[in-house]
C-alpha positions as CSV (number, residue, x, y, z in Angstrom):
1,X,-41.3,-13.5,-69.0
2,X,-40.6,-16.3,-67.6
3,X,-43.6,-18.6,-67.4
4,X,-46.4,-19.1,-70.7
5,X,-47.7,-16.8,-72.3
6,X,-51.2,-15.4,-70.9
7,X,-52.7,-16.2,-74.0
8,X,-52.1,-20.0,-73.7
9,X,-53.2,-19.9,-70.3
10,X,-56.9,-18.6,-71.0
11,X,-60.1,-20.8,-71.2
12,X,-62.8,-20.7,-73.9
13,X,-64.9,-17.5,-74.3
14,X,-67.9,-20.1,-73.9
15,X,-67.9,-23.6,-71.8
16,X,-66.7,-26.6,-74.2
17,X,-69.1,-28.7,-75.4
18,X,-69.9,-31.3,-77.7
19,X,-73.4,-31.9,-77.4
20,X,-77.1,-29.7,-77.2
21,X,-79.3,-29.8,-74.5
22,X,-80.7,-33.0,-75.8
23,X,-78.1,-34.7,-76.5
24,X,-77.5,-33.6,-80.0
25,X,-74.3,-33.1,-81.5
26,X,-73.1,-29.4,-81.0
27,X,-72.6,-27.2,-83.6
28,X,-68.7,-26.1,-84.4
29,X,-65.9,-28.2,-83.9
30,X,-64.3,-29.0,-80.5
31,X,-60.3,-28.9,-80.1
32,X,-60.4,-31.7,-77.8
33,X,-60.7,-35.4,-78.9
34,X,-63.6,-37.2,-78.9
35,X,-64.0,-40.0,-76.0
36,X,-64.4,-43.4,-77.6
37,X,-67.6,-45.4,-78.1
38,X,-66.7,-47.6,-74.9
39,X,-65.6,-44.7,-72.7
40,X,-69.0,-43.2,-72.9
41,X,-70.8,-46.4,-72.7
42,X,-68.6,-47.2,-69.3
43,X,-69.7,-43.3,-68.2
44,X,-73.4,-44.3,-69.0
45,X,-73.2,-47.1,-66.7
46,X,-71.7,-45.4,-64.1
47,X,-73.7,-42.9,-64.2
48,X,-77.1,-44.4,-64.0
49,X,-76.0,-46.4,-61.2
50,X,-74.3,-43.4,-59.4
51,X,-77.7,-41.7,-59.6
52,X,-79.5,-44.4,-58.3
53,X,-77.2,-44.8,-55.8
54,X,-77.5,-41.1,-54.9
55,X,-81.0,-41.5,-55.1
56,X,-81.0,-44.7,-52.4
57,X,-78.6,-42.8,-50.4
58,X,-80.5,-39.2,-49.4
59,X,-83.6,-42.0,-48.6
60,X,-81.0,-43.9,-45.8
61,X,-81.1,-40.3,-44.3
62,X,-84.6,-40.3,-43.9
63,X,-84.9,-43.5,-42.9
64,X,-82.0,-42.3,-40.6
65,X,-79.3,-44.6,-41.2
66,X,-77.5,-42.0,-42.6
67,X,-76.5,-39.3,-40.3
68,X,-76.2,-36.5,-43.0
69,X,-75.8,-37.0,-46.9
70,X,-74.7,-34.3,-49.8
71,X,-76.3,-34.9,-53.2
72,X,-75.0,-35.0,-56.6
73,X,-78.2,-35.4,-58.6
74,X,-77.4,-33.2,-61.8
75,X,-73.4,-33.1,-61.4
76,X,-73.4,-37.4,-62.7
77,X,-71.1,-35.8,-65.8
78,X,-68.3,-34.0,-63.6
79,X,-68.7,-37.3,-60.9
80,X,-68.0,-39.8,-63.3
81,X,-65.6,-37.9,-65.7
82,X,-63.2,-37.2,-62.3
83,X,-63.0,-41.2,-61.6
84,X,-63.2,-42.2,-65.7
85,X,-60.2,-39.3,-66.5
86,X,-57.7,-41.2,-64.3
87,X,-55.8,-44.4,-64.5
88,X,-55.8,-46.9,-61.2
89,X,-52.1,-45.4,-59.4
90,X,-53.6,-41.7,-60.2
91,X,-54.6,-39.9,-56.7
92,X,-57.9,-38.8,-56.4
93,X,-59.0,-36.0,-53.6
94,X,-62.6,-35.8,-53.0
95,X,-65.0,-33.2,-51.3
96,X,-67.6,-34.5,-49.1
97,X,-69.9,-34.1,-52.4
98,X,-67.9,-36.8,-54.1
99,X,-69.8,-40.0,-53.3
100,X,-70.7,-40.5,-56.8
101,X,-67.3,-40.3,-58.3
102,X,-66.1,-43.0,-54.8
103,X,-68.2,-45.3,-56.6
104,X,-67.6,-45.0,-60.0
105,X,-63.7,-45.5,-58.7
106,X,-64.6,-48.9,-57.3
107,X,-64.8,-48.1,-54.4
108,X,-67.6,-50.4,-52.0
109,X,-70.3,-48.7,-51.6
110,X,-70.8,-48.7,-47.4
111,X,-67.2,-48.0,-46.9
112,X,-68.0,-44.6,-49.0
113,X,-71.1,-44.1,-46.8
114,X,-69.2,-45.0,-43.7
115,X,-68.3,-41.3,-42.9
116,X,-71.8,-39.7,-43.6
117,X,-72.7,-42.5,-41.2
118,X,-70.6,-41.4,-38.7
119,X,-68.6,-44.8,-38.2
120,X,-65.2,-43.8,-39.0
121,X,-62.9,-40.9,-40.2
122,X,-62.6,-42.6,-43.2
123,X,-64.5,-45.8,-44.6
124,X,-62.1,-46.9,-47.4
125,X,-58.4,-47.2,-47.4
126,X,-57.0,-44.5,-49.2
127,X,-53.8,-46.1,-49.9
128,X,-55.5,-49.2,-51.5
129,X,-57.2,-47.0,-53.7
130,X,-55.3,-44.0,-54.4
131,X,-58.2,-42.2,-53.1
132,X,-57.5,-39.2,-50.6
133,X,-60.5,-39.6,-47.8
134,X,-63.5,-37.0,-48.3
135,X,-62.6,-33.8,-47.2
136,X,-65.3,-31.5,-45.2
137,X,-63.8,-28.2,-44.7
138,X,-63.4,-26.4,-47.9
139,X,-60.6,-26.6,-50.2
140,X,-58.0,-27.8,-47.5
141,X,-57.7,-30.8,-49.8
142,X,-56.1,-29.0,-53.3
143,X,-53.1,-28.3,-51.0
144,X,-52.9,-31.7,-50.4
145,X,-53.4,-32.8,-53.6
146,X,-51.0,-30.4,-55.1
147,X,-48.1,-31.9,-52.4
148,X,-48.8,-34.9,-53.2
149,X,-49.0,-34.6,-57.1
150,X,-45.5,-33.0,-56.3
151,X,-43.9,-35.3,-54.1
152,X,-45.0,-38.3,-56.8
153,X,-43.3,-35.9,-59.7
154,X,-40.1,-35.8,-57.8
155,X,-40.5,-39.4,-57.5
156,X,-41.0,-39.9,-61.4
157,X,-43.5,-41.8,-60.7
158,X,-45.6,-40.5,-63.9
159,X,-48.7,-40.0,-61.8
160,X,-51.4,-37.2,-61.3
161,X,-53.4,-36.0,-59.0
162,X,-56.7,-34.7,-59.4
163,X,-58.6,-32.3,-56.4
164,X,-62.4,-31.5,-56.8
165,X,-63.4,-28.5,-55.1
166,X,-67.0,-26.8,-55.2
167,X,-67.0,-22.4,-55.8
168,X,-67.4,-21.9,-52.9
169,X,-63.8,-24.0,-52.1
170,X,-62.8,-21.3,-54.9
171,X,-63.2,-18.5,-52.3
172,X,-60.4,-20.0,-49.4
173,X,-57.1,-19.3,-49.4
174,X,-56.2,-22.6,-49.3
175,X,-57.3,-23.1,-53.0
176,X,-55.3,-20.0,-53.8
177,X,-52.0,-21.4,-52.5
178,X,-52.6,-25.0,-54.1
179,X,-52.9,-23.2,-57.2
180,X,-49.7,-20.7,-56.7
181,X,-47.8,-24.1,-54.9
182,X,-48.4,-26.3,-58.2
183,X,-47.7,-23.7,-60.7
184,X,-44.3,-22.9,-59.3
185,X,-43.2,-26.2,-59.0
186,X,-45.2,-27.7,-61.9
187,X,-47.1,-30.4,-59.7
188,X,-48.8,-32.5,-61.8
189,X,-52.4,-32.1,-60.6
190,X,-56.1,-31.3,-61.9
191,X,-58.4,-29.1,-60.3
192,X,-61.8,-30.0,-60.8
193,X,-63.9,-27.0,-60.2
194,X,-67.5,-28.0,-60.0
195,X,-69.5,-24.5,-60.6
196,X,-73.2,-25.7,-59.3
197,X,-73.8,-22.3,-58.6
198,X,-74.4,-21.9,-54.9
199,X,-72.2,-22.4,-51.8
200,X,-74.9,-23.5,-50.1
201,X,-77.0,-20.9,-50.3
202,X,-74.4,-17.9,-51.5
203,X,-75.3,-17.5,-55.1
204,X,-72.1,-17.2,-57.6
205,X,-72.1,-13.7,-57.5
206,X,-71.3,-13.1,-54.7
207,X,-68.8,-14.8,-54.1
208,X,-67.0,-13.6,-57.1
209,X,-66.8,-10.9,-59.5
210,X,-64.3,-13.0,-61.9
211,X,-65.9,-13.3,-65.2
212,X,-65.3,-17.0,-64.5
213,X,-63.7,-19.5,-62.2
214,X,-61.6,-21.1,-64.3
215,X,-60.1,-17.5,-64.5
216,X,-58.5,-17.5,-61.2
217,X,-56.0,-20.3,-62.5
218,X,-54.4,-17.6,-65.4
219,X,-53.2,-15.3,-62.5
220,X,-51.1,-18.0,-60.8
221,X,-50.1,-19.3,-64.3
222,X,-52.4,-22.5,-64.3
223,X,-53.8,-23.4,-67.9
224,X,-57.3,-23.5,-67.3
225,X,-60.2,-24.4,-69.1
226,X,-64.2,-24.2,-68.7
227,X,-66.4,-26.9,-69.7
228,X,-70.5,-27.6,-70.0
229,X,-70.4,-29.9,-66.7
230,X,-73.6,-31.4,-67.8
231,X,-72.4,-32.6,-71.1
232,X,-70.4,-35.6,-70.6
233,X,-68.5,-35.5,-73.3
234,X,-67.0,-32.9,-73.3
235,X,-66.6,-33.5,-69.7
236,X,-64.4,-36.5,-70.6
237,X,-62.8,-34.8,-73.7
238,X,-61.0,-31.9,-71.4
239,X,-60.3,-34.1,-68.5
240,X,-58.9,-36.6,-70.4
241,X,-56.9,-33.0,-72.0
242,X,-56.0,-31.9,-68.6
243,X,-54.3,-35.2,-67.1
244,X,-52.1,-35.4,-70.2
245,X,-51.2,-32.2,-69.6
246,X,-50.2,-32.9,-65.8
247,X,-48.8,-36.3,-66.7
248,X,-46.5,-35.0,-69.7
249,X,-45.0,-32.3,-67.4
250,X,-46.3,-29.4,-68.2
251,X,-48.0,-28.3,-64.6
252,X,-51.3,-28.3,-63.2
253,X,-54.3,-27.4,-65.1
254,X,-57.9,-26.2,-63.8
255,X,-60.9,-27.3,-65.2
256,X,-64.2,-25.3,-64.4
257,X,-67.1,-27.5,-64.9
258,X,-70.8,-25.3,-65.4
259,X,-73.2,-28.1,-63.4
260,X,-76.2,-27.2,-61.2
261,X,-77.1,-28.9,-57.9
262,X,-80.9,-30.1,-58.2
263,X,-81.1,-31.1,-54.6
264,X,-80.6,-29.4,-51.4
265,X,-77.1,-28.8,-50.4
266,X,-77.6,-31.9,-48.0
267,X,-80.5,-33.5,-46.2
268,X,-80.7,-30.6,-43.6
269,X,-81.0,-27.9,-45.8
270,X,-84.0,-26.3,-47.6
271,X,-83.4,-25.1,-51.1
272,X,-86.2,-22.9,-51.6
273,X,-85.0,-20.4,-49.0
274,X,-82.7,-19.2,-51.7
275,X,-83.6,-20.5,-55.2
276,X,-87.0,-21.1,-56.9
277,X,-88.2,-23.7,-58.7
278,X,-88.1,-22.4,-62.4
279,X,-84.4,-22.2,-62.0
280,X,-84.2,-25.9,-61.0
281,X,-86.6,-27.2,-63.4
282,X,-84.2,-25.0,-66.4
283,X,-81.5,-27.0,-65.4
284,X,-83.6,-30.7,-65.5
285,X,-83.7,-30.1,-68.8
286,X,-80.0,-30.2,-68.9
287,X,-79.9,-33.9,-67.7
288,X,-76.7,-35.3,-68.3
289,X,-77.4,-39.1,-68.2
290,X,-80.5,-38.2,-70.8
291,X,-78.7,-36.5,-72.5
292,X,-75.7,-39.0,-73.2
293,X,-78.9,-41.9,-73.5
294,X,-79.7,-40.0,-76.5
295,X,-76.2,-39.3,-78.3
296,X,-75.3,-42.9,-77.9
297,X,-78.4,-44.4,-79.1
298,X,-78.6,-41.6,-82.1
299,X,-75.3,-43.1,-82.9
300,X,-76.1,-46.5,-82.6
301,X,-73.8,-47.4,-79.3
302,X,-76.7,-47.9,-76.8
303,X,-80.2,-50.1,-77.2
304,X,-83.4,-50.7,-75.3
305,X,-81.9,-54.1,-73.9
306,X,-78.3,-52.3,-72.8
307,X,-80.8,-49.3,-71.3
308,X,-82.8,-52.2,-69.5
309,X,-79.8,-53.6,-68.3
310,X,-78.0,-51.1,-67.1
311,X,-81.4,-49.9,-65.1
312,X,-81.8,-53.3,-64.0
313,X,-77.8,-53.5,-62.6
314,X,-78.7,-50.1,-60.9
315,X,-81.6,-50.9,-59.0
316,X,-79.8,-54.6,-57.8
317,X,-76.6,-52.5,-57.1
318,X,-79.0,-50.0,-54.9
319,X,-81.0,-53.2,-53.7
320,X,-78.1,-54.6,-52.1
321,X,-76.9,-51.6,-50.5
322,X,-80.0,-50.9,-48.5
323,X,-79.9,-54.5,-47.1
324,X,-76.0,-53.8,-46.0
325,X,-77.0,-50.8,-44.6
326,X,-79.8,-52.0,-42.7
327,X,-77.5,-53.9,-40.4
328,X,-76.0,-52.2,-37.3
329,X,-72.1,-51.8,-38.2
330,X,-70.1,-53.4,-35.4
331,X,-68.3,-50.4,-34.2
332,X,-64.5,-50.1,-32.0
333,X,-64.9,-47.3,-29.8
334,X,-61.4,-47.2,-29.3
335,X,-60.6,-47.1,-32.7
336,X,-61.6,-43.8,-32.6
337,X,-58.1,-42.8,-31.5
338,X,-56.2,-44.7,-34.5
339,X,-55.0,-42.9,-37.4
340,X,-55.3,-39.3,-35.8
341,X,-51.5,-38.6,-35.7
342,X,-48.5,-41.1,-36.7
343,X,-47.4,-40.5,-33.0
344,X,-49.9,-40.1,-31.0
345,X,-49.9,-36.9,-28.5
346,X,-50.3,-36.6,-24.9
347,X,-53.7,-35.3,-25.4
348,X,-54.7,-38.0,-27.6
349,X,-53.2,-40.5,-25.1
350,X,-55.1,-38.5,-22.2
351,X,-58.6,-38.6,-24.1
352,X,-58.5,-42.6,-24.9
353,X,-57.5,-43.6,-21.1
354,X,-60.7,-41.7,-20.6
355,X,-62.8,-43.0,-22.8
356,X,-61.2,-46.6,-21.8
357,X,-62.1,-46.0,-18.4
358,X,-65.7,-45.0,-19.2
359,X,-66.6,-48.1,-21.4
360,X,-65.0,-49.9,-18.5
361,X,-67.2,-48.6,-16.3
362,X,-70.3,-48.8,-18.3
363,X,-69.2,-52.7,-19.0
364,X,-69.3,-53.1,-14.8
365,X,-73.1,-51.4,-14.5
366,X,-74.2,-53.9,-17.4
């Protein structure tokens, strides 16, 4: 043989975690290292105020200043952990489900919005943050990421990569080509599967009949790993596991995180066609910022005045982004033509001097 062994390929017989339900310790002993103090106090920030964020965001769709927005409500753990596992010149590349982990990157919180807005292709700039911009159609963005993670290996560069990708991105083939693509040529880059359960409403099975995701990463000879996505700790633990892995040169590595989405796929869909309400409220009990609150104030890391504060910062931090959103965004029309193609084609150039002769037009009548 010439790649690893199977065996060193496989993932857990049961999801890695290192706390209960309620944020107890778990019983048994984890493999992977245990996140600092800080760490986990920096992921309890961010993820209280990614939550309320979320929380402020699906309202601006109802309020309609967004035009369409995606919830993360319940996946906080695999969110944060994604932005928290890599250093600043590590790529990330984002689903449109990603808002959450945009903002825990740094990243301003309008320019994220800017695409669910419908303002630009692209709100942010990728290079400036080493963040791809949020892909829509499923799972084209692991073969980006794996080309990328390649291209910066070739480079020595030491840098990763790191693509998050829903199961339902699990089914394309462009997920099974990333994965074939990085093995082969040892690209060092992550994929995050987040396992909520449902692409959109297509329950797990059937879309599968693996006995798990992170599964589909030993036939291409991925290492690959599965993890209690609600528990963020061991979230951090394998992640942090997983980029060393890339970054030291050993090839990609696929993480399948078990989450749940609480809210509806996206503002214009309706849950409860598919899925009751006992499931959901099974899976509330699986809170991943409670459940964090409680390990890090059982263990003496987190107080009633940090809780207060942090819930204060979150509500100013979602404060601030309603009254930015609130204001009309001053938009280019034209500018709809940039950054389509490095040169632009002759049906590019044939669409603007159309549009250019419209707004001229329209500016005449006004």
């Amino acid at each position: 043989m010439t790649g690893p062994q199977p065996e060193a390929l496989l993932p857990s017989r049961e999801p890695v975690r290192f706390l209960t339900d309620t944020g107890a310790v778990a019983r048994g002993r984890s493999a992977y290292e245990l996140p600092s103090p800080e760490l986990l106090r920096r992921a309890y920030r961010s993820m209280v105020v990614g939550r309320r964020f979320d929380t402020q965001a699906t309202a601006l769709t109802k309020q309609g200043r967004l035009a369409v927005y995606p919830s993360s409500h319940g996946q906080e753990a695999c969110q944060v952990g994604a932005a928290l596992a890599l250093s600043d010149g590590d790529w990330l590349f984002p689903t449109y489900r990603e808002s959450v982990a945009l903002v825990a990157r740094g990243i301003d919180p309008v320019e994220v919005l800017s695409l669910l807005r419908g303002d630009a292709h692209c709100g942010y700039d990728p290079q400036r943050h080493h963040t791809a911009p949020q892909c829509t159609p499923l799972a084209t963005q692991t073969v980006h990421a794996a080309g990328l993670a390649y291209a910066e290996r070739r480079k020595g560069t030491g840098r990763v990569a790191l693509a998050c990708v829903g199961d339902g991105g699990t089914s394309e083939g462009d997920f099974h080509e990333a994965l074939n693509f990085a093995a082969v040529f040892k690209a060092p880059v992550i994929f995050l599967v987040q396992n909520n359960h449902y692409a959109i409403s297509v329950p797990l099975e059937r879309q599968t009949a693996a006995p798990s995701l992170a599964y589909k990463g030993v036939g291409y000879g991925v290492r690959s790993e599965r993890v209690d996505g609600n528990d963020p700790v061991a979230v951090l633990a394998v992640l942090a596991a997983a980029v060393e892995h890339a970054r030291s040169g050993a090839g990609p590595f696929l993480v399948e995180a078990h989450t749940y989405r609480l809210e509806a796929h996206t503002n214009a869909d309706d849950a409860s066609r598919y899925r009751n309400d006992a499931e959901a409220e099974e899976w509330r009990h699986r809170d991943p910022v409670a459940r964090l609150e409680a390990y890090l104030r059982s263990h003496g890391h987190l107080s009633d005045e940090d809780v207060a504060e942090v819930a204060a910062e979150a509500e100013g931090y979602a404060a601030r982004l309603r009254e930015r959103m609130n204001a009309d965004p001053e938009l280019v029309p034209m500018g709809l033509f940039d950054h389509v193609y490095s040169t632009p084609t002759p049906q590019l150039d044939e669409q603007r001097a159309m549009l250019r002769t419209e707004i001229e037009a329209e500016e005449a009548l006004s």
